[in-house]
C-alpha positions as CSV (number, residue, x, y, z in Angstrom):
1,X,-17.6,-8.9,26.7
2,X,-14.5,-6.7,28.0
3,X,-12.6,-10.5,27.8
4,X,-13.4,-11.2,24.3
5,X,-12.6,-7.3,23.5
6,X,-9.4,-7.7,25.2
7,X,-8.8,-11.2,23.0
8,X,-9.2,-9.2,19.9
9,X,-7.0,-6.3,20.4
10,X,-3.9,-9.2,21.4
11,X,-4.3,-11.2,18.7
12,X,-4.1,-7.7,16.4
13,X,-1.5,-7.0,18.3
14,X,0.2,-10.6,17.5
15,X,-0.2,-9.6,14.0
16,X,1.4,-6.3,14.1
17,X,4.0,-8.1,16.0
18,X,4.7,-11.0,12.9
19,X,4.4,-8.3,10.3
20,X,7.5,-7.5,10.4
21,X,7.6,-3.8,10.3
22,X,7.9,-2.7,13.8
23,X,11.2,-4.4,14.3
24,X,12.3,-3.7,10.9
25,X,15.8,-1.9,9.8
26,X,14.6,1.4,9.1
27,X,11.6,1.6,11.6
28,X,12.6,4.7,14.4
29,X,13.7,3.7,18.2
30,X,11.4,5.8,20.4
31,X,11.7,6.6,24.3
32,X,7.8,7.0,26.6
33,X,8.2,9.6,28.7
34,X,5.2,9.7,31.6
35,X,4.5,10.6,35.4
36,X,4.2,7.9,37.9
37,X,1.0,8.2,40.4
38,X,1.9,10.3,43.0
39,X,-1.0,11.6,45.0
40,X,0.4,15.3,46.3
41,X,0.9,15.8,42.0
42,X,-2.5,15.2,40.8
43,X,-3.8,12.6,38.6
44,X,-1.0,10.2,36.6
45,X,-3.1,7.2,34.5
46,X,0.5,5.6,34.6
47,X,-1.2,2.2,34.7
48,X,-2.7,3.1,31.1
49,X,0.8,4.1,30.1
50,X,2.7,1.2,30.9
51,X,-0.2,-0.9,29.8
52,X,0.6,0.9,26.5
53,X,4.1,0.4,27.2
54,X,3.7,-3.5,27.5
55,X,1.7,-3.0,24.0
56,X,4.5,-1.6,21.9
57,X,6.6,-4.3,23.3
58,X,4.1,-7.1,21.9
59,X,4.3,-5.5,18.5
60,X,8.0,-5.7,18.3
61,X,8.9,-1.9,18.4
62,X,12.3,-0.8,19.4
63,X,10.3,1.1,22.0
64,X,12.7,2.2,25.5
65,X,11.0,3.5,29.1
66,X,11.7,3.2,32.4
67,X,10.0,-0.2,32.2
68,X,12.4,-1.3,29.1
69,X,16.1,0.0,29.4
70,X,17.6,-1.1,26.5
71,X,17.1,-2.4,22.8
72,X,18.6,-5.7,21.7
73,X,21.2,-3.8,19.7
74,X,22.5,-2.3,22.7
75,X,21.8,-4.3,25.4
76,X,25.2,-6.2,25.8
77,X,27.1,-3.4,26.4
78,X,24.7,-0.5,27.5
79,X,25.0,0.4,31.8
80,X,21.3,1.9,31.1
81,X,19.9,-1.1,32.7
82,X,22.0,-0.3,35.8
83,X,21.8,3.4,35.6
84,X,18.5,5.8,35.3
85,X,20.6,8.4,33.6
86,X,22.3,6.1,31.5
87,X,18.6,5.3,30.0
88,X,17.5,8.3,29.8
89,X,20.6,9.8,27.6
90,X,19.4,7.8,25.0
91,X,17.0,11.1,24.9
92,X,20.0,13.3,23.3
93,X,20.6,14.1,20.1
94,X,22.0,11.5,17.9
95,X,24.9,13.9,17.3
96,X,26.3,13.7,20.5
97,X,25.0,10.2,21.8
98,X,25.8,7.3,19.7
99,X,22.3,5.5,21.8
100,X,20.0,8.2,20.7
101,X,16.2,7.5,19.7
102,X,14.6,8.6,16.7
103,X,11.4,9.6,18.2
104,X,9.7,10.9,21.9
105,X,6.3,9.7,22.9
106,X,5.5,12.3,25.6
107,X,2.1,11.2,27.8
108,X,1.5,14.6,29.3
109,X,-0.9,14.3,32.5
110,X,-1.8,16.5,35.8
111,X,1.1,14.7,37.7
112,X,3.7,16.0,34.7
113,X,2.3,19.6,34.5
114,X,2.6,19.7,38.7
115,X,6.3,19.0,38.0
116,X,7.0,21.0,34.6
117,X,5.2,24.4,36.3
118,X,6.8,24.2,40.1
119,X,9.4,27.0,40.6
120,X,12.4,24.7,41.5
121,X,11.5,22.2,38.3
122,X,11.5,24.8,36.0
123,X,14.7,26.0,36.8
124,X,16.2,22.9,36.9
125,X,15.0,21.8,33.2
126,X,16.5,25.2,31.9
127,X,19.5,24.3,33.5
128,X,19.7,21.2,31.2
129,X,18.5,22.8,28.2
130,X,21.5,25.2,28.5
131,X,24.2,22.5,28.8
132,X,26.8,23.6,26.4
133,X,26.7,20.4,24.2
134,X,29.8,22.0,21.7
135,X,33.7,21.6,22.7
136,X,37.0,23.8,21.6
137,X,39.8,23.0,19.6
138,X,42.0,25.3,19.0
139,X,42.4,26.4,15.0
140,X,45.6,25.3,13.2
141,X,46.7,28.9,13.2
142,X,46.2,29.5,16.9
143,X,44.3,32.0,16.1
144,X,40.8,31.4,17.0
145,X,38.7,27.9,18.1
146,X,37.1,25.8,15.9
147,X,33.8,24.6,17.4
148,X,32.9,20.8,17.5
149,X,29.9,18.5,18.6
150,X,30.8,17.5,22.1
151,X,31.7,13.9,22.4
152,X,29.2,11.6,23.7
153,X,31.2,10.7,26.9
154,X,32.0,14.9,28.3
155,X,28.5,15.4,27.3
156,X,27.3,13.0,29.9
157,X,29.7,14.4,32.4
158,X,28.7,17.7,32.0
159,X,24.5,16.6,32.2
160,X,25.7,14.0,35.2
161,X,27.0,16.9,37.4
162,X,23.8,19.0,37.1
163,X,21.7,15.8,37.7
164,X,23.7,15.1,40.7
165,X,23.7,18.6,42.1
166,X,20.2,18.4,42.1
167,X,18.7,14.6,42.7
168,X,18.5,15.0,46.6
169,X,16.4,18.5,46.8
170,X,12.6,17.2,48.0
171,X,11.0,18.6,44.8
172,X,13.2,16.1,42.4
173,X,11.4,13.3,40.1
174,X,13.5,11.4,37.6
175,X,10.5,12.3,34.6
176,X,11.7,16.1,35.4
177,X,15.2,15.4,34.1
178,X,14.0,13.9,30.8
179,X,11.8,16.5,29.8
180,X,15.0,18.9,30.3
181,X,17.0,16.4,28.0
182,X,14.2,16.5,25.4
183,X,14.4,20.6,25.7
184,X,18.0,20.1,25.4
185,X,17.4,18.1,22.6
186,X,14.4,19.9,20.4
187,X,16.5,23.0,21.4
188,X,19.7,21.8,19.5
189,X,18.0,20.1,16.3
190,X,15.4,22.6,16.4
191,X,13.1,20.2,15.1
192,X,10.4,19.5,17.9
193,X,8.1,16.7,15.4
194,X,10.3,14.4,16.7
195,X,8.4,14.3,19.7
196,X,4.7,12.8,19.8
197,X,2.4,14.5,22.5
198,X,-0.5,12.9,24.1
199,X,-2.4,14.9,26.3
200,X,-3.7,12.5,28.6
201,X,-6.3,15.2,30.7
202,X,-6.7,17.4,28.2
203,X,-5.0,20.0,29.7
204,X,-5.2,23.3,27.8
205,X,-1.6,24.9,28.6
206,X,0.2,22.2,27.3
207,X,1.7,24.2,24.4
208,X,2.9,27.2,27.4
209,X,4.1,24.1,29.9
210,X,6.0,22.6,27.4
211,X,8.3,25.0,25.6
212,X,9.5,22.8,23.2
213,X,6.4,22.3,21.3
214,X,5.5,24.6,18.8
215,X,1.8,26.1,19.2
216,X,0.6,24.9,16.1
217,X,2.0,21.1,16.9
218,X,-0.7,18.4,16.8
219,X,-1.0,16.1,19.6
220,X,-2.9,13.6,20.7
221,X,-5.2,12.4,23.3
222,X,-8.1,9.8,24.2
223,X,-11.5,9.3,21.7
224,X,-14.4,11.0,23.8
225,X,-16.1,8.2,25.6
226,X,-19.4,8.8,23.3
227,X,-16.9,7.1,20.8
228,X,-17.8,3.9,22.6
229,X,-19.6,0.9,21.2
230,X,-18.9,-1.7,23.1
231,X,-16.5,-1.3,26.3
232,X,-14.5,1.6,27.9
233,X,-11.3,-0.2,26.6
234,X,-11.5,0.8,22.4
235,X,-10.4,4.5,24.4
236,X,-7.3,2.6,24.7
237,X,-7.0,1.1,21.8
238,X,-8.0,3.4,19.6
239,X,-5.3,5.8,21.2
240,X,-2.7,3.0,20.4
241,X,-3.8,2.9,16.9
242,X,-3.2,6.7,16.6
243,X,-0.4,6.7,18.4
244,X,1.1,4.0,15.8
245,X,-0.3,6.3,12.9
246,X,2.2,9.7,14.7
247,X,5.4,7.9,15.5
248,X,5.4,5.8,12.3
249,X,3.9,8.1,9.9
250,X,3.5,6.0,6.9
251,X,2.1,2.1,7.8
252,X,2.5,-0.6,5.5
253,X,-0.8,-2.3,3.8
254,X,0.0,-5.4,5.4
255,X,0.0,-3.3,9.0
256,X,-3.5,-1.2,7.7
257,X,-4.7,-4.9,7.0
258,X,-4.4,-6.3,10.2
259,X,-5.6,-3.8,11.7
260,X,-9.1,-4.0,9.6
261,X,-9.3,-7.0,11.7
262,X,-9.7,-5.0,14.6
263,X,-13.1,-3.1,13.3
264,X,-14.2,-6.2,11.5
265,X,-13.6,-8.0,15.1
266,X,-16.0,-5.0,16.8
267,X,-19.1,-5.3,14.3
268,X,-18.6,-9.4,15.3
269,X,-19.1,-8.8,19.3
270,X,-21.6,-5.5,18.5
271,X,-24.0,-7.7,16.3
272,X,-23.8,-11.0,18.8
273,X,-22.1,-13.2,16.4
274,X,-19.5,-14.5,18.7
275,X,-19.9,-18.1,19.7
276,X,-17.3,-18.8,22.3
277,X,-13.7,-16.9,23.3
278,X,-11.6,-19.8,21.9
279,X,-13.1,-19.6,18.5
280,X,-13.3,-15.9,18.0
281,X,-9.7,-16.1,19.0
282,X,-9.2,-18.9,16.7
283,X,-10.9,-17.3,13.6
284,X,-8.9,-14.0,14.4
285,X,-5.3,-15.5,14.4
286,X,-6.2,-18.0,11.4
287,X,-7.5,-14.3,9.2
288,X,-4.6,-12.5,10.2
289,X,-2.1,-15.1,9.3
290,X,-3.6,-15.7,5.9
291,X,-3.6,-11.9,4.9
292,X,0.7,-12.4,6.1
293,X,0.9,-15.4,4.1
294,X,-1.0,-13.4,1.0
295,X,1.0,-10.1,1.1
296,X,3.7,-11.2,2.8
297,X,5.9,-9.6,5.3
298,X,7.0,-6.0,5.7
299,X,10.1,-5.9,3.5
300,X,12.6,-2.5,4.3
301,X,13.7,-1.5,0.6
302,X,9.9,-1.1,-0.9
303,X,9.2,1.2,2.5
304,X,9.2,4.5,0.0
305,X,8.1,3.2,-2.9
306,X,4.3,2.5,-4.5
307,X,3.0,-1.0,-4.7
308,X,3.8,-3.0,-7.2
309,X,1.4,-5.0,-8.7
310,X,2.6,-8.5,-6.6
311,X,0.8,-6.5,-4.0
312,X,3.7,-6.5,-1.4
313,X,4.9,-2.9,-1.9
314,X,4.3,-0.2,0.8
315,X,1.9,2.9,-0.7
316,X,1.3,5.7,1.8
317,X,-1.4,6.0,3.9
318,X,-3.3,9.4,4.8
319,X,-4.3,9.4,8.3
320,X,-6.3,12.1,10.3
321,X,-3.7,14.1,12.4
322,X,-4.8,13.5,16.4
323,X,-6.1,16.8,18.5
């Protein structure tokens, strides 16, 4: 059973990959932040994340992690794929980093909160979040300065030297300096819904640990495992699904379509009506295909508009906000 579970949520993931959206012009570039497994930390489930990681790359997103350096777009001519830093400036605010994301996926877990809430990490991510991201220039007059953005390149400099100054100390991990770029970064847009939480071990403080989410922000985190039919892994899936619904906000009916094939695939294995795995895979792929071929691909310019009545506009969907 967990085979033929696992056959269902690829081949949905196939079709959110051919849809067309995910890869699209005006979809948003996001960066997955996480905790690798470190035993003296506390619990990390960085196996789920990168499995999620691997997930967002089969559907086509312009998704960047420490597993996936750069975007296409960038990739000839980006050092982030040589450089931990250099990936992880791409966490900056747009208006002083011409490789900045649109979105954060944060997975908050016991090994992140061991690093956020230690004495020395703390200090340090203030010490990011206070990097002076404006430059001088004097006024025509000479009278007073005139206050600009920093340029992309003496912003790194200045954010390189405090990384630097601090890499070698014993209580350093690489995660610590991206959540002081996304306080940096919340901190200067003042807009913190541009990063999407999920509270992998449902830890309580998360609202105190992380400064830079507002109290009343919604995050998410995984179903409770009485929300199981079949197999321990719809936790996972269903966690993707949400986690599609908060970084992309409005889907496209031919993305809320495939994924009906998901549910329609689970009432299949629930009631014993699959024959054999090639088959069920078969029948999946064939389904999926013929609602793409029916509605058609994602198309860019009809993302804000309703649908029109060839049935390949994009009307918005109302999703439950995760908790």
């Amino acid at each position: 059973m967990p085979i033929v579970l696992k056959i269902l949520f690829e081949e949905v993931c196939f079709g959110f990959g051919m849809s067309g959206f995910f890869d699209s012009l005006d979809a948003p570039s996001l960066f997955v932040i996480y905790a690798h497994d470190n035993p003296t930390l506390g619990k990390a489930d960085s196996r789920m994340v990168r499995e999620l990681i691997r997930s967002l790359g089969e559907i086509k997103s312009k998704c960047r992690s420490d597993r996936n350096a750069t975007l296409g777009s960038d990739a000839p001519k980006s050092r982030a794929r040589d450089d931990i830093l250099e990936n992880q400036f791409c966490i900056l605010p747009k208006s002083v980093s011409d490789t900045s994301v649109d979105k954060i996926v944060l997975f908050y877990s016991e090994a992140l909160q061991a690093c956020c809430t230690n004495v020395e990490g703390r200090k340090y991510i203030d010490k990011l979040k206070t990097v002076d991201l404006h430059t001088s220039k004097e006024s025509g007059y000479g009278t007073h300065d005139t206050v600009f953005p920093s340029t992309s390149r003496s912003t790194r400099e200045k954010l390189r030297a405090v990384v630097e100054s601090h890499s070698r100390q014993p209580w350093f991990h690489h995660v610590l300096t991206e959540i002081g770029l996304v306080s940096l970064r919340t901190a200067w847009d003042r807009d913190p819904y541009t990063v999407v939480a999920v509270n992998i071990h449902d830890i309580e403080t998360i609202s105190d640990d992380l400064e830079f989410l507002g109290h009343t922000q919604h995050y998410l985190s995984l179903p409770p495992p009485e929300a199981v039919l079949i197999n321990e892994a719809e936790r996972y899936h269903h966690l993707f699904f949400g986690l599609l619904e908060r970084i992309y906000n409005e889907l496209p009916m031919i993305v809320d379509l495939i994924r009906q094939h998901y549910q329609a695939g689970l009432t299949s294995l629930r009631e014993g009506q699959v024959q054999s795995h090639d088959v069920f895979k078969m029948t999946i792929r064939y389904e999926i295909m013929g609602d793409i071929k029916r509605i058609g691909t994602y198309r860019p310019a009809q993302s804000k508009t309703p649908m029109d009545h060839s049935g390949n506009g994009v009307p918005p969907l109302h999703h439950q906000r995760g908790k």
